[in-house]
DOMAR-747335 format. One record per residue (C-alpha): x, y, z. Coordinates in Angstrom, 1 decimal, m for minus. Each point is the difference from the previous one (the first is absolute). Last residue first. Example, Ala and Ser with C-alpha at 12.3 -4.5 7.8 and 13.67 -1.06 7.14 Angstrom:
<nodes>
13.7:m1.1:7.1 .
m1.4:m3.4:0.7 .
</nodes>
This chain:
<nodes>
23.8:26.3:m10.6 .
m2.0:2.7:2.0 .
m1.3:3.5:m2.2 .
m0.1:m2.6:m3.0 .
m4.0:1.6:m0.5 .
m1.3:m3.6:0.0 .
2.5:m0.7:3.0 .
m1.6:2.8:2.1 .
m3.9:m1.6:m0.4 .
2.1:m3.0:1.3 .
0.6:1.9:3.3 .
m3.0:2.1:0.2 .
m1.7:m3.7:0.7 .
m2.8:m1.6:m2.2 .
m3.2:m1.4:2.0 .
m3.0:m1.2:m1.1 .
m3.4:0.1:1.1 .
m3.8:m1.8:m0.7 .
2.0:m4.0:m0.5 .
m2.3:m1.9:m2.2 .
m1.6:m2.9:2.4 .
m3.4:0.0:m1.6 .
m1.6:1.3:3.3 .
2.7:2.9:m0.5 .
3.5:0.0:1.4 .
1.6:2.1:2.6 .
m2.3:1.8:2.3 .
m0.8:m3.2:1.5 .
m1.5:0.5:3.7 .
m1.5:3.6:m1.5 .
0.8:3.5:1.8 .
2.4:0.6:m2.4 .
m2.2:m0.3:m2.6 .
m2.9:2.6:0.8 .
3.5:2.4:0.5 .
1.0:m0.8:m3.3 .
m3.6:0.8:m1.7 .
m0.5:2.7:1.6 .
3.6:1.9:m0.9 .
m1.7:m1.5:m3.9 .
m2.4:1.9:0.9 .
1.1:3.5:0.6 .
2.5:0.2:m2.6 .
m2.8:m0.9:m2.6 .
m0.9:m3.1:m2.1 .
m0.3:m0.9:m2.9 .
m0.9:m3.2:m1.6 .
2.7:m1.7:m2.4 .
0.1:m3.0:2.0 .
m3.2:m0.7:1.8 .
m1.7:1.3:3.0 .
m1.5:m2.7:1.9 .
m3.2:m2.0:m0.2 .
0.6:m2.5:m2.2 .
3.1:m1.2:1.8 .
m1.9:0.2:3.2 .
m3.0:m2.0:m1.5 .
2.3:m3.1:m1.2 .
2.2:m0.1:3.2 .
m3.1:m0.4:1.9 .
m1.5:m2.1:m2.5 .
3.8:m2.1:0.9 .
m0.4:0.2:3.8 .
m4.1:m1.6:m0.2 .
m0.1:m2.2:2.6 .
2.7:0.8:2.3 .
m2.5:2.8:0.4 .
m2.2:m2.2:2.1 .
2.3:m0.1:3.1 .
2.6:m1.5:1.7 .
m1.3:m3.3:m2.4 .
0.0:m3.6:0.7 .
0.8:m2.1:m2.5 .
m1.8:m2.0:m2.7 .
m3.8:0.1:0.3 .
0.4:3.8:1.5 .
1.5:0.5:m4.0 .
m3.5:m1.5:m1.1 .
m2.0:1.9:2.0 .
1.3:3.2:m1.0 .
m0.8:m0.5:m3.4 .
m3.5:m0.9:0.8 .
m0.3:3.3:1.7 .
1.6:1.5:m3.5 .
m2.4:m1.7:m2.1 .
m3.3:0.9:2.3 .
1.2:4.3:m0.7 .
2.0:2.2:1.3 .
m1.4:3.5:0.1 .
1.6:2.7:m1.8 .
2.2:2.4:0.7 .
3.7:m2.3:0.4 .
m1.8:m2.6:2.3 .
m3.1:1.4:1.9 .
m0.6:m3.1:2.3 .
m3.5:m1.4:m0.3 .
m3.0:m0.1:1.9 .
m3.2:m2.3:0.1 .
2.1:m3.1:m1.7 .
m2.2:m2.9:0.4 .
0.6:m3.8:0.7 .
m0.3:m2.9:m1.4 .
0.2:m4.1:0.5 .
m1.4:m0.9:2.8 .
m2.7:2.6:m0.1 .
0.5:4.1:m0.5 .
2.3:1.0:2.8 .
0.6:3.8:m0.1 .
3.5:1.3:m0.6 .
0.6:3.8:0.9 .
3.3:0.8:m1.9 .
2.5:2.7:0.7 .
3.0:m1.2:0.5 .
m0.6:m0.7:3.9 .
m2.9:m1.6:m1.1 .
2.3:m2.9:m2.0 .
2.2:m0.1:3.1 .
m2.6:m0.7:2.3 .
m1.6:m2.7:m2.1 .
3.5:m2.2:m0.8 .
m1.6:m2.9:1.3 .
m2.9:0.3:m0.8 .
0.7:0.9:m4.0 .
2.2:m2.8:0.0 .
m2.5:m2.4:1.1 .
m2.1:1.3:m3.1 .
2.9:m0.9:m2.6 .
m0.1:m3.7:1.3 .
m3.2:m0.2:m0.3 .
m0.6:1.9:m3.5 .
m1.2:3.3:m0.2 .
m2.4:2.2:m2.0 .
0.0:3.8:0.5 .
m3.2:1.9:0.1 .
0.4:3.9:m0.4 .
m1.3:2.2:2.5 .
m2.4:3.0:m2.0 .
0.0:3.2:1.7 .
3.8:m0.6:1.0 .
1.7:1.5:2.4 .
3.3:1.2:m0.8 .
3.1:m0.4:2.6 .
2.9:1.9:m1.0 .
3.4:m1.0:1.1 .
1.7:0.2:3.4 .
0.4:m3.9:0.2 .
3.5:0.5:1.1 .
1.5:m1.7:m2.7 .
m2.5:1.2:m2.9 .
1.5:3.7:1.2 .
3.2:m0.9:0.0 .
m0.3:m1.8:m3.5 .
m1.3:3.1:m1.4 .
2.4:2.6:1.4 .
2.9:m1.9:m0.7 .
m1.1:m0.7:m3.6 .
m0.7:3.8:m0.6 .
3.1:1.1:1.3 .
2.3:m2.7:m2.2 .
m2.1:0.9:m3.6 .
1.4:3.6:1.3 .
3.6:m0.7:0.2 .
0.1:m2.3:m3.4 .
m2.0:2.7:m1.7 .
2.1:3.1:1.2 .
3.3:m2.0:m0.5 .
2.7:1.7:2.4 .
2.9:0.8:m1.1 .
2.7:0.7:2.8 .
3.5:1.5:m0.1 .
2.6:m0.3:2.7 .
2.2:1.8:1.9 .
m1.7:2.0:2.6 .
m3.7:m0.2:m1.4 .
m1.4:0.6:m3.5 .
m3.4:m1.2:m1.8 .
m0.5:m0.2:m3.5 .
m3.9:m0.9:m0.8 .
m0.4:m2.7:m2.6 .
m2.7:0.3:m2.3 .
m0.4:3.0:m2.2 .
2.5:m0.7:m1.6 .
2.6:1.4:2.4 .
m1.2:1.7:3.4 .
1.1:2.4:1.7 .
2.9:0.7:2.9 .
m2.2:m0.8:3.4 .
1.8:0.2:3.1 .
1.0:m2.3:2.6 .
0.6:0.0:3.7 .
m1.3:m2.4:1.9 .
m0.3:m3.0:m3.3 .
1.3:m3.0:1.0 .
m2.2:0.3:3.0 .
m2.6:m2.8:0.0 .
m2.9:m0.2:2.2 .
m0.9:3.6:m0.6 .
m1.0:2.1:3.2 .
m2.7:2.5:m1.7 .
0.9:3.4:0.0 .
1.1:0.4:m3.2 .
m3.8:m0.7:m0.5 .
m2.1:m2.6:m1.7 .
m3.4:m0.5:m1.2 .
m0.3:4.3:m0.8 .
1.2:m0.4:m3.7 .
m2.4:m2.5:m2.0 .
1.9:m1.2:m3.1 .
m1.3:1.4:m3.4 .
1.2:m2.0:m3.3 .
m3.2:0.0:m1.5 .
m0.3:4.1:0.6 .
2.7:0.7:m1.8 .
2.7:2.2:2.0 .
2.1:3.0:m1.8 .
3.3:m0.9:m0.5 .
1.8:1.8:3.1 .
1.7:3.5:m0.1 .
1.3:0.6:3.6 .
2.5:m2.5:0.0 .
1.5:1.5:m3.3 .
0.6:m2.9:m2.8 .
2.9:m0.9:m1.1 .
2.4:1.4:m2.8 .
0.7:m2.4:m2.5 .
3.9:m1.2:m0.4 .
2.6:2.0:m1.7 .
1.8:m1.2:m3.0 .
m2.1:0.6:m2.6 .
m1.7:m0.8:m3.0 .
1.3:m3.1:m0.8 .
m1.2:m1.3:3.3 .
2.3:m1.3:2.5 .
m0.6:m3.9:1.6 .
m1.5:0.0:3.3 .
m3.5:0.0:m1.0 .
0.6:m3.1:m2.3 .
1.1:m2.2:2.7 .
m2.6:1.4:2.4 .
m2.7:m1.1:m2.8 .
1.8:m3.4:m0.9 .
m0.1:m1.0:3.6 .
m3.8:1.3:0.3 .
m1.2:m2.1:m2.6 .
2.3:m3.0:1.3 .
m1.7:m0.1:3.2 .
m1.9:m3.4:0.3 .
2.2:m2.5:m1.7 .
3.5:1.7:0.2 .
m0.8:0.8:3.7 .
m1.6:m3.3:0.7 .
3.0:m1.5:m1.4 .
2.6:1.8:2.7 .
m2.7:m0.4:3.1 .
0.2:m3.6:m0.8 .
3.1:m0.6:1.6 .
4.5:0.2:m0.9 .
0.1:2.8:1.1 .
3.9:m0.8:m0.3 .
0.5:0.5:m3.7 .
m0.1:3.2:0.1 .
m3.3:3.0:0.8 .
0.7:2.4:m2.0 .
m2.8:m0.3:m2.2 .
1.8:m0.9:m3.1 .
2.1:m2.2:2.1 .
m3.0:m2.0:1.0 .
m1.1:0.2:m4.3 .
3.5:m2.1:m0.2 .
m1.1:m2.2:3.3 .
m3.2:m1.1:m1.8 .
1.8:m0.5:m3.2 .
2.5:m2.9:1.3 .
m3.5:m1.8:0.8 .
0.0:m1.2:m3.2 .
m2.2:m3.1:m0.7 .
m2.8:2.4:1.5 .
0.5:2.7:m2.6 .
m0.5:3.6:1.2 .
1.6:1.8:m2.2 .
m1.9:m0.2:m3.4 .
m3.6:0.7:1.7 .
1.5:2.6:2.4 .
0.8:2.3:m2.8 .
3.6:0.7:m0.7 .
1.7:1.7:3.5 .
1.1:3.9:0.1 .
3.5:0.2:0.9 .
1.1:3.6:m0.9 .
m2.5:1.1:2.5 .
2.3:m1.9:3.2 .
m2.9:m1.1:2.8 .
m1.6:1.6:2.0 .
0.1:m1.2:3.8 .
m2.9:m1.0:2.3 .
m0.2:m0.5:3.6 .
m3.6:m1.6:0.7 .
m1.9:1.3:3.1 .
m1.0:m2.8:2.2 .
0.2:1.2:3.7 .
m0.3:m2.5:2.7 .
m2.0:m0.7:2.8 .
m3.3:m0.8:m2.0 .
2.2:m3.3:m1.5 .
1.5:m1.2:3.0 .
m3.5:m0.4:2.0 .
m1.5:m1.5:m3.1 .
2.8:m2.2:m0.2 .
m0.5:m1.4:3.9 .
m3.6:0.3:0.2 .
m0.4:m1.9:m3.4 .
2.3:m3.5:1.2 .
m1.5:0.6:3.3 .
m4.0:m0.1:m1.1 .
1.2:m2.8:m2.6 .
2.0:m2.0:2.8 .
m3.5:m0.1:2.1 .
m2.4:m0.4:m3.0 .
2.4:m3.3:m0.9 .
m0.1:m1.6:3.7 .
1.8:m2.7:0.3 .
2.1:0.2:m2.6 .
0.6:m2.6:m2.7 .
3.3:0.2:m1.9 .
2.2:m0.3:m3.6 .
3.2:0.2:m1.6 .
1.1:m3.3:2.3 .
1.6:m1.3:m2.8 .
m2.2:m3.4:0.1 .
m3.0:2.4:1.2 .
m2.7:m0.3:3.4 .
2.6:m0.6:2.6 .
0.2:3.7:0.7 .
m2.9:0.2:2.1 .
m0.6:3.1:2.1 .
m0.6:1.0:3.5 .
1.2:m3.0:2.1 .
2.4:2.6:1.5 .
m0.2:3.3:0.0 .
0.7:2.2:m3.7 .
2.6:2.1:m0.8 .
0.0:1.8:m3.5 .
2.2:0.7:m2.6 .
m1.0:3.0:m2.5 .
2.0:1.2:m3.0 .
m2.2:1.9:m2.2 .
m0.2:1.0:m3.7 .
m3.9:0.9:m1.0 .
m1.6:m0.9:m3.3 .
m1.4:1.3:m3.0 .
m2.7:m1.1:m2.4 .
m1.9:3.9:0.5 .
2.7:2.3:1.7 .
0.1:0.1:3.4 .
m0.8:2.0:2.8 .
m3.6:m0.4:0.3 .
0.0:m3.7:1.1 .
3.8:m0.6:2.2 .
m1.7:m1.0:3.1 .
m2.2:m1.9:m2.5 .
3.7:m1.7:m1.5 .
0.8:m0.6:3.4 .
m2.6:m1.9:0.9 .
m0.6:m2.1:m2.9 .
3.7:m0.7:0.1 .
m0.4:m1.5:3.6 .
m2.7:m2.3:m0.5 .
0.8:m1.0:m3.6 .
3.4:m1.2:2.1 .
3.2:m0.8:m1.8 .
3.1:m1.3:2.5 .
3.7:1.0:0.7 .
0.8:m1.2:3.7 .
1.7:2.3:2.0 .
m2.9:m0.4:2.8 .
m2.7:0.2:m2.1 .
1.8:2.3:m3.4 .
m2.4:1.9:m2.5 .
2.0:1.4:m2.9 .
m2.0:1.5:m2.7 .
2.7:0.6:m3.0 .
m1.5:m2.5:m2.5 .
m3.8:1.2:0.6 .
m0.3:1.4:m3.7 .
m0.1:3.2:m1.9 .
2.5:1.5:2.8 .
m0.5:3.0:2.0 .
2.3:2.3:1.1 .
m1.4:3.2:m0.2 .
m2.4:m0.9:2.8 .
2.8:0.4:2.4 .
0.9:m3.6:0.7 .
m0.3:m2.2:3.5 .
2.6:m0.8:2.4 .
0.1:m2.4:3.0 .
m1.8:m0.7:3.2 .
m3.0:m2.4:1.2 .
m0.6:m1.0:3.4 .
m2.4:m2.6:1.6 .
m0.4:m0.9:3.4 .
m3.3:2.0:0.6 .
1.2:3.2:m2.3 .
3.0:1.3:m1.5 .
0.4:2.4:m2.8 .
2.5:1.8:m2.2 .
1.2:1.2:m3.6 .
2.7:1.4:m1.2 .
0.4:2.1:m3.1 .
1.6:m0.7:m3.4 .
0.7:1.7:m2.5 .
3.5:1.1:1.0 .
0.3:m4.0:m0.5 .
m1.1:0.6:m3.9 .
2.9:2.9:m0.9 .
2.8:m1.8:2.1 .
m0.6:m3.3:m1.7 .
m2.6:m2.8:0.2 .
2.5:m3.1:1.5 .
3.2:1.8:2.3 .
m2.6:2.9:1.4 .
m3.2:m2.5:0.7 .
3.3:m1.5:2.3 .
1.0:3.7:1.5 .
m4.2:0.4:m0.2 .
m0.3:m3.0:2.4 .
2.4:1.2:2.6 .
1.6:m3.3:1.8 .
3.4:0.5:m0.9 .
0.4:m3.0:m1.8 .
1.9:2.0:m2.9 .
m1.4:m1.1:m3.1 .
2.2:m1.5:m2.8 .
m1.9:m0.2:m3.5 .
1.4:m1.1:m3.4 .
3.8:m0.5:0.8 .
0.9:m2.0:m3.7 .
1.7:m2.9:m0.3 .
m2.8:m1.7:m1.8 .
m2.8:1.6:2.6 .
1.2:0.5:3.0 .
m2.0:1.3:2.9 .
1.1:0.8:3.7 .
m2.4:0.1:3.0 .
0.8:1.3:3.1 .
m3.0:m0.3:2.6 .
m2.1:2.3:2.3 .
m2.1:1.0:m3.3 .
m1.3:m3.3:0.0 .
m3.6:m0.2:m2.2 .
1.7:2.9:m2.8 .
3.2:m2.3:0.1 .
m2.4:m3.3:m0.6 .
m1.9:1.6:m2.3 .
3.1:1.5:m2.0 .
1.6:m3.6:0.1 .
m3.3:m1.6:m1.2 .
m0.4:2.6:m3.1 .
3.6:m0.3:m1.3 .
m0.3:m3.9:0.3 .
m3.0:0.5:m2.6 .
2.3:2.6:m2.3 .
2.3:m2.4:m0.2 .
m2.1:m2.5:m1.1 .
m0.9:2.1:m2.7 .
4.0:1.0:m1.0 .
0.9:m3.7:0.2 .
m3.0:m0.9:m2.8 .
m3.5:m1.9:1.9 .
m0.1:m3.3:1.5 .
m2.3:m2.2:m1.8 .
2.8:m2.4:m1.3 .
1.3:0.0:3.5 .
m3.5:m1.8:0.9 .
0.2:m2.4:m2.7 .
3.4:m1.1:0.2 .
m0.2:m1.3:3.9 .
3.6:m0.9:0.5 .
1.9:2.7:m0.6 .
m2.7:1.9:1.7 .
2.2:2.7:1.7 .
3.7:m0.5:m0.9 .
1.7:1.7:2.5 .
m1.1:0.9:3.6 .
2.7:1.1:2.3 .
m1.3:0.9:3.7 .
2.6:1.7:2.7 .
m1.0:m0.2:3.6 .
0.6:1.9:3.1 .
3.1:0.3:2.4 .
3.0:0.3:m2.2 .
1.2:m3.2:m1.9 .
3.2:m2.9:m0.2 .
m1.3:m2.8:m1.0 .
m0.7:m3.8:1.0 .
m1.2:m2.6:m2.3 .
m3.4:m0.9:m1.3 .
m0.4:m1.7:m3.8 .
m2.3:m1.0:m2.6 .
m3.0:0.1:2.0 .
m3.4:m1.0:m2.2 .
m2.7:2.6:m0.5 .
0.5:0.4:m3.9 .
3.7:0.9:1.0 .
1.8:1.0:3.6 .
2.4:1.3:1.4 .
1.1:0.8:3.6 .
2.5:2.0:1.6 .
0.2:0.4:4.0 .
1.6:2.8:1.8 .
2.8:0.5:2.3 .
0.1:0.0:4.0 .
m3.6:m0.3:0.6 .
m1.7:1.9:2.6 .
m1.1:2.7:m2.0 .
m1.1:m1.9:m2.8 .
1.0:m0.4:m3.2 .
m1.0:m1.1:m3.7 .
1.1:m0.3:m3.6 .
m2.4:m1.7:m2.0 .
0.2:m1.3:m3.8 .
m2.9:m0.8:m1.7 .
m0.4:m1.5:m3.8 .
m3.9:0.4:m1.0 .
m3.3:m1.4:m0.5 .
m0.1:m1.9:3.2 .
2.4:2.3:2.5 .
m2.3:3.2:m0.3 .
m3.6:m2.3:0.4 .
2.4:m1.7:3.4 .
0.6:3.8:1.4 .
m3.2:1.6:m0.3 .
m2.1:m2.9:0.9 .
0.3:0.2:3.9 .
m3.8:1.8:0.1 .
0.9:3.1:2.8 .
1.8:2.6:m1.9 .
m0.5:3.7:0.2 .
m0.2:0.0:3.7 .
m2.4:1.6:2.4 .
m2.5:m3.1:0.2 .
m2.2:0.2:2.5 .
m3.6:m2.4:m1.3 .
2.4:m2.7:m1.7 .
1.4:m0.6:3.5 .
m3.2:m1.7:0.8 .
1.0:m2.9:m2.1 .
3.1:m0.6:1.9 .
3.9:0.4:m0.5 .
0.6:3.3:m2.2 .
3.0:1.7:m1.1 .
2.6:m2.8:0.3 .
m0.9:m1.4:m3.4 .
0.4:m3.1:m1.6 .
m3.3:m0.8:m2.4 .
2.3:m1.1:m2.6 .
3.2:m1.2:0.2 .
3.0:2.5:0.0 .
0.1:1.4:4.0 .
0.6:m3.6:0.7 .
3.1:m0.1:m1.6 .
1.7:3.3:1.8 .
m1.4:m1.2:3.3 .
3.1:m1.4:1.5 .
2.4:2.9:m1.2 .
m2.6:2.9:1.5 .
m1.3:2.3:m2.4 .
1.0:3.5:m0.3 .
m1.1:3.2:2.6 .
m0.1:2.2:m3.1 .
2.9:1.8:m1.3 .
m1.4:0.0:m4.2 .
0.6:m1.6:m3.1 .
m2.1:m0.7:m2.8 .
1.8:m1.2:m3.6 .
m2.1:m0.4:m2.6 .
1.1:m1.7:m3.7 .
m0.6:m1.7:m3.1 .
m3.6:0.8:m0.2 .
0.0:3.1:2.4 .
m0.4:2.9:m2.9 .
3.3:m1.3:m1.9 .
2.1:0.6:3.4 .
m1.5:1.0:3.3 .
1.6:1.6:3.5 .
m1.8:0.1:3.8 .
1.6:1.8:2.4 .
m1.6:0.2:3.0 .
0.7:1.8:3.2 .
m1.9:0.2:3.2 .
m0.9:m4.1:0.8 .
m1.8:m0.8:2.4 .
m0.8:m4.0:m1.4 .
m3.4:1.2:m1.2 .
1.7:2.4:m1.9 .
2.3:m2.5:m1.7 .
m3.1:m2.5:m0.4 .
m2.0:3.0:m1.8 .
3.0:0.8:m2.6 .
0.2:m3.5:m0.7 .
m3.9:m0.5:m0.4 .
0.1:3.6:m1.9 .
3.1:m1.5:m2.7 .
m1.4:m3.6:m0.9 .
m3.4:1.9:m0.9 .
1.6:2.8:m2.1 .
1.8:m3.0:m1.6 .
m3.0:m1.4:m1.6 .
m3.1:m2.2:1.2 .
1.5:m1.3:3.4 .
m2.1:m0.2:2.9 .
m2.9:m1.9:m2.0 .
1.9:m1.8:m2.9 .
2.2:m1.2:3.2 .
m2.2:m2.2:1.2 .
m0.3:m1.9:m3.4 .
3.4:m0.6:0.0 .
0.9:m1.3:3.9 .
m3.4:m2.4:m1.2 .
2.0:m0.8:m2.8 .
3.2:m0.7:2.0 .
m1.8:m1.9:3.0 .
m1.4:m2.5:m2.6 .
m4.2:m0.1:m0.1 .
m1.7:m2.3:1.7 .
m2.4:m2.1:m1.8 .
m3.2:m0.4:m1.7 .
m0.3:m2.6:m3.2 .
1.1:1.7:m3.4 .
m3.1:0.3:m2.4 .
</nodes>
């Protein structure tokens, strides 16, 4: 064993830099953050071979004074902070001083830099951390950053680096962070010679959501808004149709700066519960301004990660402000049919991970192009393909004739079963609904015997009788669990419920609300109670397993109320409970049935986050019969 000593200034420079710089995605965000830091409003920031041999960031910041170029390149040099206490109101990206010396260790540098007050610019280069040269040059206001060569001389960690068209990928992923984080500034993005994103810096986050997700996907978007005690949070979040089947496009932003929070995801994603699809999740971009001395961001080598102050705080905001967005707008899907002559193979043989070409082939079959580009595309092949290949084949002539069926007379419904009855009476067209979409609209029919046509100005409407009704029923149940207005039932014989210490302090301490429920709770000893009366939960009394099923989700957060509890048996009962597919129904209910939905806060998907109505407008029903071209 070697005897204990110092470490050389070039390893240590080394060893540093395995924590700032792990690939070029990590040499191109502390560039890109030092430039906006600096004030800059346009980037440019251009890579060759994925990063590895080259990346060039240059932007019209403030520059760096001639006398402290050197100093800004050994570690711990930094003019963004100067006392420990400093750490607590950090508003800058970078505050450590290792960006800068980690870069110039592991790579050749060359910097091109000027400041306002400086006559002409200052070029310096460096390799493996050691300055090769500094001379005068001529240079706009800002800086210009060449790296070349990253890791030539640490073998191992470039032999880890990933294929050019990988890496790329990762530098993609910063750039559009960092544009989606600063929508006030111009950012250009080449990729290999190639313009691969150039926002405008015009401030308007949709223009920049615009430039990165397409046309189709920022339409999709809807903004979102909320300020309270010092804080503020504003940005965009998805229409339910575009979900993703992972959290890649959730974009939370602390003053500009790109960060993942379990805090602020869980909230979102239960602002979101009800509206999506089982394993999907929401696309938002928030940022959010916090006070001073609020949150931690010295808790991760890349910054990624933070401590607030107050997590139940930020989660109550976080959830307010989406939730607030979400029951605002209206979520009706626009769907197109696709071409009959270009029916796909079966979903098995097309949808091939290690080709994702196939995926935007079946998009085209849909209509939909290249540019969806989201989930909403793959659920539909997934999910809906029986009822693709049914509309495909009811548009194609018979060989029997060439006129299509007659339909069927308003006034001569398909008789009613008695399983599929909805009770008429519990809403009238008098009734205010809470969303108007539908003021004027009329009822056509109904196609197999489970979608109900539904026609206003120029669009077309099918609504999914099961879908619709499964989303009535849920509402009505979890509003009445909410506000306690359930059934109490005494009971002749009060069942004895065991507790633990920790789980009987819970019981105290959320008493009121337990008996607002429905429960009378009876102390039996230290460690029991009784249950004299019990809520009525879904027409039949709940029983010791659900009470102790509420305790142990009060053990873990603190709930609004009790039917936080139990959302998915909700969703469970409801879908058991409503009228099927393949059920009729009569004229009369199904106008019922719309009107009971429109007075709902989420008329628009059921508990299980399948959309109840979609649109089609009169204009691509007119392309079908070549009437527009």
């Amino acid at each position: 064993m070697s005897k204990i000593h110092l470490l050389d200034n070039t390893l240590i420079d080394k060893i540093a830099a395995g924590e700032v710089v792990e690939r070029p995605s990590s040499v191109v965000k502390e560039l890109l953050e030092n430039s906006i830091d600096a004030g800059a409003t346009a980037l440019t920031v251009e890579i060759k071979d994925g990063g590895i041999s080259y990346i060039r960031v240059s932007d019209n910041g403030k520059g760096i004074p001639r006398d402290e170029i050197r100093t800004a390149f050994m570690r711990h040099a930094t003019s963004k902070i100067d006392t420990f206490e400093d750490l607590d109101g950090i508003l800058t990206l970078g505050f450590r001083g290792e960006a800068l010396s980690s870069i110039a260790s592991v790579a050749d540098v060359e910097m091109i830099t000027r400041t306002a007050e400086d006559s002409e610019g200052t070029k310096i280069e460096l390799s493996g951390g050691r300055v090769v040269d500094e001379l005068p040059a001529a240079a706009e206001v800002g800086t210009v950053f060449t790296v070349k060569n990253l890791f030539y001389n640490t073998p191992a960690r470039r032999k880890f680096l990933k294929k050019p068209a990988t890496e790329s990928g990762y530098v993609a992923d910063v750039v559009n962070r960092i544009a989606l984080g600063h929508p006030h500034i111009a950012i250009k993005y080449i990729n290999n010679g190639n313009v691969m994103l150039q926002t405008s810096g015009n401030s308007d986050l949709r223009t920049t959501a615009f430039h990165i997700y397409g046309k189709e996907n920022s339409l999709k978007l809807i903004e979102a808004e909320l300020s309270k005690e010092g804080y503020s949070i504003k940005g965009l979040v998805g229409k339910p149709e575009l979900s993703r089947a992972n959290r890649t496009y959730e974009n939370f932003f602390i003053n500009g700066r790109y960060v993942k929070s379990a805090v602020v995801s869980s909230a979102v994603e239960e602002a979101y519960k009800g509206r999506l699809m089982t394993g999907k999740f929401p696309v938002f971009i928030l940022n959010m301004t916090v006070p001073k001395s609020t949150v931690d961001v010295n808790v991760h080598p890349t910054k990624l990660e933070v401590r607030f102050s107050d997590d139940d705080f930020i989660y109550g905001l976080v959830y307010e402000a989406v939730d607030k967005a979400l029951k605002g707008g209206e979520f009706i899907p626009e769907v197109e049919w696709s071409k009959p002559e270009k029916v796909p193979k079966p979903v098995q043989t097309q949808l091939d991970a290690d080709k994702p070409k196939n995926i935007f082939r079946l998009a085209e079959d849909y209509g939909r192009g290249r540019e969806a580009g989201f989930s909403s595309i793959v659920q539909k092949v997934y999910e809906d393909k029986a009822v693709y290949d049914r509309a495909a084949n009811s548009v194609k002539p018979s060989s029997g004739t060439i006129l299509p069926e007659a339909a069927v007379p308003e006034n001569k419904p398909e008789p009613v079963t008695e399983r599929a009855s909805i009770p008429v009476g519990e809403s009238t067209s008098e009734n205010i609904p809470k969303h108007k979409f539908f003021t004027h609209y009329k009822i056509v029919g109904q196609v197999f015997n489970t979608y109900w046509i539904v026609e206003q100005d120029d669009k077309m409407y099918m609504i999914d009788q099961h879908a619709a009704h499964e989303r009535v029923l849920y509402e009505e149940l979890t509003n009445k669990m909410r506000t306690g207005s359930n059934v109490s039932q005494i009971l002749l014989q009060p069942i004895a419920v065991n507790l633990t210490e920790s789980e009987k302090e819970v019981v105290e301490d959320n008493r009121e609300l337990l008996e607002s429920f429905g429960y009378d709770i009876e102390e039996l000893g230290p460690k029991a109670c009784a249950l004299r009366a019990v809520p009525f939960v879904f027409d039949e009394p709940s029983n010791a397993a659900f009470f102790l099923d509420i305790i142990d989700t009060l053990k873990d957060k603190t709930l609004k109320s009790i039917y936080d509890t139990k959302l998915d048996a909700i969703a469970t009962m409801s879908c058991k409970a409503a009228v099927k597919g393949n059920d009729k129904l009569s004229f009369t209910e199904a106008k019922t049935l719309i009107e009971r939905m429109l007075e709902l806060e989420n008329p628009f998907n059921c508990p299980h986050g399948r959309p109840t109505v979609i649109e089609m407008t009169k204009y691509e029903l007119e392309k079908k019969f070549k009437r527009i071209v």
